[in-house]
C-alpha positions as CSV (number, residue, x, y, z in Angstrom):
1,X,35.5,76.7,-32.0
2,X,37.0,73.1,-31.3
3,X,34.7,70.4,-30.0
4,X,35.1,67.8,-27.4
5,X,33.5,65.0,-26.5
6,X,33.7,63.2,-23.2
7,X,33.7,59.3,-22.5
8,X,29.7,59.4,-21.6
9,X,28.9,61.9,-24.3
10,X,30.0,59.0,-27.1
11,X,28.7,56.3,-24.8
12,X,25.2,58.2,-25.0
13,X,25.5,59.1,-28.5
14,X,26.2,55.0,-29.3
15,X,22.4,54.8,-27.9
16,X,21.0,56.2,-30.7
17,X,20.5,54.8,-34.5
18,X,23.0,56.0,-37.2
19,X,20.2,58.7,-38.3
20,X,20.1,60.3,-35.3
21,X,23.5,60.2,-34.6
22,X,24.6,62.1,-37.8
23,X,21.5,64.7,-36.8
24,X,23.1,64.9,-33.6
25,X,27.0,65.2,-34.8
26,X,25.0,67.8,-37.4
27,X,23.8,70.2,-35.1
28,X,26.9,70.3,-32.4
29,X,29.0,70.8,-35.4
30,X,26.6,74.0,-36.3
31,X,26.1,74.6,-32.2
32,X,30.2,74.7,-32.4
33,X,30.6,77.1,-35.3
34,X,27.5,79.7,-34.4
35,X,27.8,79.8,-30.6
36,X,27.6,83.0,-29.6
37,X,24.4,83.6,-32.3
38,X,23.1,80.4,-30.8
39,X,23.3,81.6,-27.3
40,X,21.2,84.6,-27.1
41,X,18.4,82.2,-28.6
42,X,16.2,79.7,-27.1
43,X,18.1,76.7,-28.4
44,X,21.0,77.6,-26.4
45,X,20.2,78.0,-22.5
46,X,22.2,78.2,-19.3
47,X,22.0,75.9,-16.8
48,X,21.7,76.7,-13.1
49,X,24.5,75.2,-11.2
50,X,28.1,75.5,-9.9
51,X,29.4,75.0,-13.0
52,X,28.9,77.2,-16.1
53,X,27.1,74.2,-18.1
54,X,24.7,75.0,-21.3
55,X,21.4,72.9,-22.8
56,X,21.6,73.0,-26.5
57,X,18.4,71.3,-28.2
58,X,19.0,69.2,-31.0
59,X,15.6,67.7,-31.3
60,X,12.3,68.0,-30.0
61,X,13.2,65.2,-27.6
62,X,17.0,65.4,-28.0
63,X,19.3,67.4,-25.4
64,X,22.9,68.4,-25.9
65,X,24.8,69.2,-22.1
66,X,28.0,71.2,-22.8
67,X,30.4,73.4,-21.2
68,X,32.8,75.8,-23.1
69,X,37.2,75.9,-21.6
70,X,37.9,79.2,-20.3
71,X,42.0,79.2,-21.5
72,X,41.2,77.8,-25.2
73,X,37.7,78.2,-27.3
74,X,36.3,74.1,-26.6
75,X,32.9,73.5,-26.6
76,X,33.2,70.1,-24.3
77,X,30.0,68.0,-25.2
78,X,29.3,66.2,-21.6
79,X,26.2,64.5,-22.2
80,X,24.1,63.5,-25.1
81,X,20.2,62.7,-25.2
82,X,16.6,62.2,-24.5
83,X,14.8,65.1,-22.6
84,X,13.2,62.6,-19.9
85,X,17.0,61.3,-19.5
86,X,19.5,63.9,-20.2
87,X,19.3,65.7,-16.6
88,X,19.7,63.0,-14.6
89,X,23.5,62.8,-13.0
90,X,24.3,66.1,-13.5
């Protein structure tokens, strides 16, 4: 699966330090290449919504927001971090 990142997904990931950031581009890479193991776990959950959007934890703290294109296999990460923040503007 290709991955994606949108404008505020890099913005957010700029927030963290260099260790968490390489966690973080870690564990999408792994989220990317074992989705549909991934899905039917409890790291992986739908979101409830208009749009098809998943929650992907990274971290204890740390929150992944992504969506997967329907024509090609993308996993679009749209937003990237802390559980207390990550929901916000959704």
């Amino acid at each position: 699966m290709n991955l994606e990142y949108s404008e505020q997904a890099i913005k957010d990931m700029l927030k963290f330090n260099e260790v968490d950031r390489t966690l973080i581009a870690k564990k999408i890479e792994y989220l990317a290449d074992n989705f549909d193991i991934l899905k039917t776990s409890k790291k992986v959950t739908e979101l409830k919504g208009e749009f098809q959007k998943y929650r992907f934890v990274v971290a204890k703290k740390i929150r992944v927001i992504f969506t997967i294109k329907e024509n090609k296999i993308v996993l679009l990460v749209l937003r990237v971090g802390k559980r207390k923040d990550i929901y916000k503007d959704l």
